[in-house]
matplotlib code that plots the C-alpha trace (Angstrom):
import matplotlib.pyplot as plt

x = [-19.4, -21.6, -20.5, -22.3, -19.7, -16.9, -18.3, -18.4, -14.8, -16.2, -17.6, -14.8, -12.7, -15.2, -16.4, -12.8, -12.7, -15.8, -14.1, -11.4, -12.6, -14.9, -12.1, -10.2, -12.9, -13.2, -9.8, -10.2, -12.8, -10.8, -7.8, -10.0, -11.7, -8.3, -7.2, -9.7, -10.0, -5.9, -4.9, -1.1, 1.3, 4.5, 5.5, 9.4, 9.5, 12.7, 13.0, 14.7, 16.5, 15.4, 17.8, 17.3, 19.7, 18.2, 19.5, 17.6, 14.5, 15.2, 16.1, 12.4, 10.6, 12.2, 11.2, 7.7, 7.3, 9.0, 6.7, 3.0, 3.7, 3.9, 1.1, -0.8, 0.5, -0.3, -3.9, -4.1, -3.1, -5.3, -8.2, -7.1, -7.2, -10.5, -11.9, -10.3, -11.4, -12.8, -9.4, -7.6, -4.5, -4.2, -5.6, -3.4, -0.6, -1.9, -2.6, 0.8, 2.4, -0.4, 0.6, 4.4, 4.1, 1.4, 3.7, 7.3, 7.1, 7.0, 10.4, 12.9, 11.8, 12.2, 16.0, 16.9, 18.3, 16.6, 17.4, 21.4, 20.7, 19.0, 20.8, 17.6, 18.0, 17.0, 13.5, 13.1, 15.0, 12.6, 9.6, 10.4, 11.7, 8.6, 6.6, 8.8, 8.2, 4.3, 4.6, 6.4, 3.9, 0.9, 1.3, 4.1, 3.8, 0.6, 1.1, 3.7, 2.4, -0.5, 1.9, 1.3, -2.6, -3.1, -1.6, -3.4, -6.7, -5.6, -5.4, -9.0, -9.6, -8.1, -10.2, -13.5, -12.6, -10.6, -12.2, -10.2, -7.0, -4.9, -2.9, -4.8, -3.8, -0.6, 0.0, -2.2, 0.5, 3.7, 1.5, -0.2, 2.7, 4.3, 1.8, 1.4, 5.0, 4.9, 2.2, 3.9, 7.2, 6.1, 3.6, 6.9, 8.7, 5.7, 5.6, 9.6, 9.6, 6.6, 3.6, -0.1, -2.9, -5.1, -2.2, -1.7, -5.1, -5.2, -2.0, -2.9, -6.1, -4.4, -2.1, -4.7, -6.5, -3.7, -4.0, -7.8, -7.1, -4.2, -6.3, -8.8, -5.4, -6.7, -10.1, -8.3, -5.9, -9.5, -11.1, -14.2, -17.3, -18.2, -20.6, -19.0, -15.7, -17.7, -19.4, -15.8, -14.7, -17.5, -16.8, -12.9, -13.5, -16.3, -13.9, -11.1, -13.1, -13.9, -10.8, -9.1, -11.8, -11.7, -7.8, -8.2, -10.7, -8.6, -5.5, -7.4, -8.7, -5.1, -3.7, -6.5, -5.4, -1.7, -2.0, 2.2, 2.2, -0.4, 2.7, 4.4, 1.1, -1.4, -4.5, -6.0, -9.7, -12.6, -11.7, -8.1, -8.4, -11.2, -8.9, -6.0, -7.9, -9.0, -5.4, -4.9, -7.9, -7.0, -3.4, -4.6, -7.0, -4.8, -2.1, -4.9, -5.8, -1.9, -1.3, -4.1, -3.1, 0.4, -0.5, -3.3, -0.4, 1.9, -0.7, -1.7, 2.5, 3.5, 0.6, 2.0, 5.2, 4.0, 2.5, 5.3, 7.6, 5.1, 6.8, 10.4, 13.6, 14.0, 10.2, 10.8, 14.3, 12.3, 9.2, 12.3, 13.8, 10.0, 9.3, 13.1, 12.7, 9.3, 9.9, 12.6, 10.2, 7.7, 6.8, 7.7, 6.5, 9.1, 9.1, 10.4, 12.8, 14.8, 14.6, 16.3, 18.5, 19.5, 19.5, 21.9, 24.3, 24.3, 25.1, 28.0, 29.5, 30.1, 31.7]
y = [9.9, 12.6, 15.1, 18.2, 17.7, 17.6, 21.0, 23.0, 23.8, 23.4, 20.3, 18.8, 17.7, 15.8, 14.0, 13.2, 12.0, 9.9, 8.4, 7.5, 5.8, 3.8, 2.5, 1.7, -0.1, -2.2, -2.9, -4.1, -6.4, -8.0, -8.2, -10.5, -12.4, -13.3, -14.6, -16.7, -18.3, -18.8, -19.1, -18.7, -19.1, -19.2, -22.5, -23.5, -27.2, -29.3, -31.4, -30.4, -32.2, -32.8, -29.9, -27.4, -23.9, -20.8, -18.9, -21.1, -20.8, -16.7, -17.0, -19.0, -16.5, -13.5, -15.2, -16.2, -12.0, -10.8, -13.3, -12.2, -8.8, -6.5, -8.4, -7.8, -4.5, -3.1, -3.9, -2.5, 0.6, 0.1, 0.0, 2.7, 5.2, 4.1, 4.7, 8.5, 9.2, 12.1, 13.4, 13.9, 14.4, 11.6, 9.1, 9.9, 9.0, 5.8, 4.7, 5.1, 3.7, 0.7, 0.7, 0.7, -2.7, -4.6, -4.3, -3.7, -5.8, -9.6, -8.7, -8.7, -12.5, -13.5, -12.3, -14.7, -17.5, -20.1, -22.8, -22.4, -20.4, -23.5, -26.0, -27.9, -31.2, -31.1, -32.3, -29.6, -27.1, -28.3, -27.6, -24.5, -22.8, -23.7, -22.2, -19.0, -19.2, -19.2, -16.4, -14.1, -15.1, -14.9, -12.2, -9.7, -9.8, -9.3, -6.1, -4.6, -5.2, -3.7, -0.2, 0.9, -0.4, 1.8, 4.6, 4.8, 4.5, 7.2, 9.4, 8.7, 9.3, 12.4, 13.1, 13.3, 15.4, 17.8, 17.8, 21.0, 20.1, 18.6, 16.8, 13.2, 13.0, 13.6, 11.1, 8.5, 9.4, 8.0, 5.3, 3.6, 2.6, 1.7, -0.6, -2.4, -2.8, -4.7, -6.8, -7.3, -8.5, -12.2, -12.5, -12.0, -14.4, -16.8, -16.5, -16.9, -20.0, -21.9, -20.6, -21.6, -20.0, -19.9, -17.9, -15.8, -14.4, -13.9, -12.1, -10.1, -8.8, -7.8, -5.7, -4.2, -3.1, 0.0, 1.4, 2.1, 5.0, 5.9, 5.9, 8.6, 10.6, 13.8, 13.7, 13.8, 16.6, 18.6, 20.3, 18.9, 19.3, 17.3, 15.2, 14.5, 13.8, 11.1, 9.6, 9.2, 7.8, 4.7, 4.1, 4.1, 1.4, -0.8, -1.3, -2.1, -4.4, -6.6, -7.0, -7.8, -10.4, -11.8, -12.2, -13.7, -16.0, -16.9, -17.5, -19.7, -22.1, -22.5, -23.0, -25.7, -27.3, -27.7, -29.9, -29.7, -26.4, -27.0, -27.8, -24.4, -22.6, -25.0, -26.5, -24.0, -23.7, -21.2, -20.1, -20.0, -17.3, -15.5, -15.3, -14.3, -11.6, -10.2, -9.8, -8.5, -5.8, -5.1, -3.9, -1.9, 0.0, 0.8, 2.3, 4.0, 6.0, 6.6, 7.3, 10.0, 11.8, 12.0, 13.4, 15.9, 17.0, 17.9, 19.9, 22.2, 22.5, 23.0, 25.6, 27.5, 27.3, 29.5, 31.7, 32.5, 32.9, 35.2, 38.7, 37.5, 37.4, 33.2, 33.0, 35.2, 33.5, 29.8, 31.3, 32.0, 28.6, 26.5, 28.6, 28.3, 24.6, 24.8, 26.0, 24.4, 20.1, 21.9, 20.6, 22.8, 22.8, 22.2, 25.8, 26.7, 23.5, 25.6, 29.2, 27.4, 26.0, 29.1, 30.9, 27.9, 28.3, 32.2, 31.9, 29.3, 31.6, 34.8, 32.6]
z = [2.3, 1.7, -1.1, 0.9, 4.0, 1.8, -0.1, 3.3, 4.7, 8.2, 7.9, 5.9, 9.5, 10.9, 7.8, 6.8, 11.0, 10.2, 7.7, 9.1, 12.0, 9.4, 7.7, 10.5, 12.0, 8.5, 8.6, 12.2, 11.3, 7.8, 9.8, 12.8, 9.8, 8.0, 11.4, 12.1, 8.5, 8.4, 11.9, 13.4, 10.6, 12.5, 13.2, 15.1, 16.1, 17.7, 20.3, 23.9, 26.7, 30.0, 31.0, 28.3, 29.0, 30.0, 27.5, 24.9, 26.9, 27.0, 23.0, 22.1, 24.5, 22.4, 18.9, 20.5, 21.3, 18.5, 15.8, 18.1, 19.4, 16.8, 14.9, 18.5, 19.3, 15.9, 15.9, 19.5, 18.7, 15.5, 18.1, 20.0, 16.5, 16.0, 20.2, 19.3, 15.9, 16.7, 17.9, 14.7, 15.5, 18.7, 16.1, 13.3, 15.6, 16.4, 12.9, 11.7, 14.8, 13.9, 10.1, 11.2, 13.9, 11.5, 8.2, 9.4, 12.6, 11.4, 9.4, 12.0, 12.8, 9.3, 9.1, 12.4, 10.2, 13.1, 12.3, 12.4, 15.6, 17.4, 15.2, 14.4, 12.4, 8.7, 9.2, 11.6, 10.0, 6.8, 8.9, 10.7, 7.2, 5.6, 8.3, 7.7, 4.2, 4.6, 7.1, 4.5, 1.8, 3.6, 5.9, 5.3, 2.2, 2.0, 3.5, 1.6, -1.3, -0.1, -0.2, -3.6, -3.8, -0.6, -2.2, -5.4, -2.7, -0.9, -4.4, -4.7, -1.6, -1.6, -5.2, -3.0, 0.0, -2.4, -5.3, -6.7, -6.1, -9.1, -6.1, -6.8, -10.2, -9.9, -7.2, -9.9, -12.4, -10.0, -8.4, -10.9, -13.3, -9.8, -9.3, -12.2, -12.8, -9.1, -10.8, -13.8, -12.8, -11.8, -14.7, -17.1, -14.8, -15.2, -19.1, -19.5, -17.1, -16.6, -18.2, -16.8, -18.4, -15.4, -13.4, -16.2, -17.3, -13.0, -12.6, -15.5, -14.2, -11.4, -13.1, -15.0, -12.1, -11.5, -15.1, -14.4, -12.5, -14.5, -17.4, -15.5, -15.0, -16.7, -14.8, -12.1, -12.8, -13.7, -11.0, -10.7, -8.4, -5.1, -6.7, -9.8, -8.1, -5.9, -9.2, -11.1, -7.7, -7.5, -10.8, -10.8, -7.7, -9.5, -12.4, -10.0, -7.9, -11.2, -12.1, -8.9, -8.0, -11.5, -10.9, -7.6, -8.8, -11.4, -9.0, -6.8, -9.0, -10.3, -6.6, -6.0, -9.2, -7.6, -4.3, -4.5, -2.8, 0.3, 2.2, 1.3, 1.3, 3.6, 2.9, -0.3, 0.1, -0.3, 3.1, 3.0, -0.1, 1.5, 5.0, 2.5, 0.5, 4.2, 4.9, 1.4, 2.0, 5.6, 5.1, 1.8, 3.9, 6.8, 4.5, 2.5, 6.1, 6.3, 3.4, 2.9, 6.4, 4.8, 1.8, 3.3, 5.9, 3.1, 0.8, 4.3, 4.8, 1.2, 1.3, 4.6, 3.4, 0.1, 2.5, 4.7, 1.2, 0.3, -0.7, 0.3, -1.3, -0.8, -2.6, -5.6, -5.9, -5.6, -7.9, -10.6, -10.2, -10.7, -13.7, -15.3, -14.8, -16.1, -19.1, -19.7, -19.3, -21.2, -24.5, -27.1, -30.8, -33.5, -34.3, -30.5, -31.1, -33.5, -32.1, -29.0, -31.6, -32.9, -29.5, -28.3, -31.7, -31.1, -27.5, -28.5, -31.2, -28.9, -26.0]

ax = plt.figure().add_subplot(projection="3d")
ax.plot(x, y, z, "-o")
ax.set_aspect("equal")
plt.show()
């Protein structure tokens, strides 16, 4: 991204377009990649009789759509954002109607409690369930906790095209302890239950990853120019990128180590975490582009909506409100602590 385009207002649609259609593209490509490496995850097996009822065959063609299609549908439309990139608003729609099927969609199948539903016998029902497991772990998952990652991305993101706008750090300061409190959660589970050094020091480079950004909080809330913006960017993502690979690294190794869980999991190899961290990536970007047109969206109607108050009754009344409330979080010094003290104690001897 260049930091000239983003400097010059009219250049800043079609270079924020560019980008766009870049990063879709990427995710396109990690989304193809994790696929090949991992392959179909959803698994149902039993056995049927010579004269199996319609209504079963209707019920395995509705799990067999509703496990593929979304998965399918989503990264169509994924492809379609990308062919009209340079229609903003047309490719917008497609990306979140993309995000929506490729996160949201595999859920529904994962609530069918299948194997009561076909009655399957125990080593079925064994089968199928782990199949369901390893689809949750591996793929939704994957994308939901891809949610908060995407977000913090899209802060940064935001950093570079808008370099004066305090709007990035303030969405770093609610994501990022978000974040690492997701990451956090099974590394106290793992230290209370069944510590593993390996998995720790991994997990814990994960969650470390989050507070680099929060840690460049009051960069963020400084309005800065293009080029620096950019620099603090790169080097907010370099640090990132070394700690999430070190984790992952970390994780893997342990997972080889472990043979017991291949059958919840599958066969754990170099390509099996490469496929995985494709998913991983592919999600994170996809909610990053979301995310980013959500965010830019509500900036340009936050700042019409000032406009249009402009001068009127309801905007004065709101401009009094912000600034009562205001004052009111603001950190005082101890010397304000006591006039409010006294101003409270005055207050409560005339009523």
């Amino acid at each position: 991204m260049d930091a000239a385009n983003t400097s010059q207002p009219e250049a800043l649609p079609h270079a924020y377009a560019a980008w766009r259609g870049r990063t879709l593209a990427v995710a396109l490509v990690a989304t193809a990649v994790g696929l090949v490496l991992h392959g179909p995850v959803g698994e149902l097996r039993f056995d049927l009789d010579d004269n199996p009822s319609p209504w079963l065959l209707l019920g395995l063609a509705a799990i067999a759509v509703a496990a593929f299609g979304p998965g399918l549908a989503g990264a169509g439309l994924a492809l379609a954002a990308v062919g009209s990139w340079r229609r903003l608003g047309r490719s917008i729609r497609l990306a979140r109607a993309a995000w929506l099927l490729w996160v949201l969609g595999p859920l529904p199948i994962l609530l069918v409690p299948l194997s009561h539903l076909f009655q399957l016998s125990p080593e079925d029902a064994l089968t199928t369930g782990t199949a369901q497991v390893r689809h949750l772990v591996t793929v939704t998952a994957t994308g939901l906790f891809a949610l908060l990652p995407g977000t913090l991305s899209a802060a940064l993101v935001l950093e570079r095209f808008l370099p004066e706008s305090r709007a990035p750090g303030q969405i770093t300061l609610l994501a990022a302890p978000a974040c690492a409190v997701v990451y956090l959660l099974p590394l106290a589970v793992l230290a209370q239950l069944a510590f593993h050094g390996g998995l720790y020091l991994g997990l814990l480079l994960l969650a470390s990853s989050p507070l680099v950004p929060l840690l460049a909080v009051p960069r963020l809330l400084r309005r800065d120019t293009p080029d620096r913006a950019a620099g603090l960017v790169r080097a907010i993502a370099l640090v990132q990128t070394a700690l999430a690979a070190g984790g992952v690294v970390l994780i893997a190794l342990w997972l080889g180590e472990h043979p017991e869980l291949e059958r919840l999991l599958g066969q754990v190899s170099v390509a099996w975490v490469v496929g995985l961290a494709a998913k991983v990536l592919a999600s994170k970007w996809l909610t990053a582009v979301v995310v980013t047109d959500v965010l830019v969206s509500m900036l340009h109607q936050g700042r019409e909506a000032a406009r249009s108050l402009a001068g009127t009754a309801a905007g004065e009344s709101l401009e009094r409100k912000l600034d009562a409330l205001g004052q009111a979080l603001r950190p005082k010094s101890p010397g304000h602590d006591l006039e409010d003290s006294l101003d409270l104690d005055r207050d409560a001897g005339r009523q």
